[in-house]
C-alpha positions in Angstrom: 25.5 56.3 -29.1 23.6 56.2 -26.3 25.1 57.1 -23.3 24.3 55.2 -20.5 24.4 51.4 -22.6 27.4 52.9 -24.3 25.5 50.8 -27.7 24.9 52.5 -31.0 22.0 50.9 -32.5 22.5 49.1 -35.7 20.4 48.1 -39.1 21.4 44.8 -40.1 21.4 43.3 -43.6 18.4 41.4 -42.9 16.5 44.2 -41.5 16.7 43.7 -37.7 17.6 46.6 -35.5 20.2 45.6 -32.8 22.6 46.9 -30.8 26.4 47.1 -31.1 29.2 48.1 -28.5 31.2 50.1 -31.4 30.8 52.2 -34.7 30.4 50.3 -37.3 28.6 51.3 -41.3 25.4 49.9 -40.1 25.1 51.9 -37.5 25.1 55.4 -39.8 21.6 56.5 -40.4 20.5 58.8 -43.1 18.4 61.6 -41.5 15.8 63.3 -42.8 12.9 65.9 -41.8 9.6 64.9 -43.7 6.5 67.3 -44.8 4.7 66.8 -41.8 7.5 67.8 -39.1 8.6 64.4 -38.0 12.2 62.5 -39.0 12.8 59.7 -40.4 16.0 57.6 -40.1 17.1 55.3 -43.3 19.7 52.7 -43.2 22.7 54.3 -45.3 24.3 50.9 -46.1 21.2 48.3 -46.9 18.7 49.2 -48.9 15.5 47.1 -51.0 15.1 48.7 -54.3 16.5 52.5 -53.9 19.2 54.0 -51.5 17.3 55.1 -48.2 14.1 52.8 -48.4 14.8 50.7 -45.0 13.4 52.9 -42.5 13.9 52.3 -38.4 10.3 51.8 -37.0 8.8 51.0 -33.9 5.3 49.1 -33.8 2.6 50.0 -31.1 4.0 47.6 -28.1 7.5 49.5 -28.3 9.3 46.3 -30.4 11.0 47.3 -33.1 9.5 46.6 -36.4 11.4 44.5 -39.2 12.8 47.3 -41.5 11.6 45.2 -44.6 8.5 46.2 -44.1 8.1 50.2 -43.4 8.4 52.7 -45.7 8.6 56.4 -45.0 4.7 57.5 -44.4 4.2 54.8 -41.7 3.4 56.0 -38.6 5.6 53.7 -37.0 8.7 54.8 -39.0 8.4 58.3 -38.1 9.7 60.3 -35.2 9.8 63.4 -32.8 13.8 63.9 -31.6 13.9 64.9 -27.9 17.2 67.7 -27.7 18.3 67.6 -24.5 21.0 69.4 -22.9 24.0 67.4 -22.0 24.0 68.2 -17.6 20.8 66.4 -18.5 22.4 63.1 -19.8 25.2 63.3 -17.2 25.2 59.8 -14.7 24.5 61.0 -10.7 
């Protein structure tokens, strides 16, 4: 969830990424840490052919791109998490 929207971002059926004001199934992402050191984050409910195959990707302008077409080695689909401490993510 992100904290100041108070949204969780979803992956729906048709392959949009959204936003939701509660937990829902399509907001659970399967995680994963590829070869090269970035993640990747699959939808756990929808998938094309194989479990884990929609992939949450972001093109070049910063809109998200239509899950139905990525797949894990696109640049667009893969990610560097920020950790930050939680004083950090605190409202002022």
């Amino acid at each position: 969830m992100d904290i100041k929207s108070q949204k969780y971002l979803i992956l729906t059926e048709r392959g949009d990424i959204g936003a939701t004001g509660k937990k829902t199934d399509e907001s659970l992402f399967f995680h994963h840490l590829e070869e090269n050191a970035y993640d990747t984050f699959a939808s756990v409910k929808y998938y094309r052919k194989k479990p884990y195959d929609l992939f949450l990707a972001i093109k070049k302008n910063g809109k998200p791109r239509q899950a139905r077409n990525t797949s894990a080695g696109q640049r667009s689909s893969q990610f560097v998490p920020l950790h930050m401490k939680s004083e950090i993510c605190k409202r002022v």
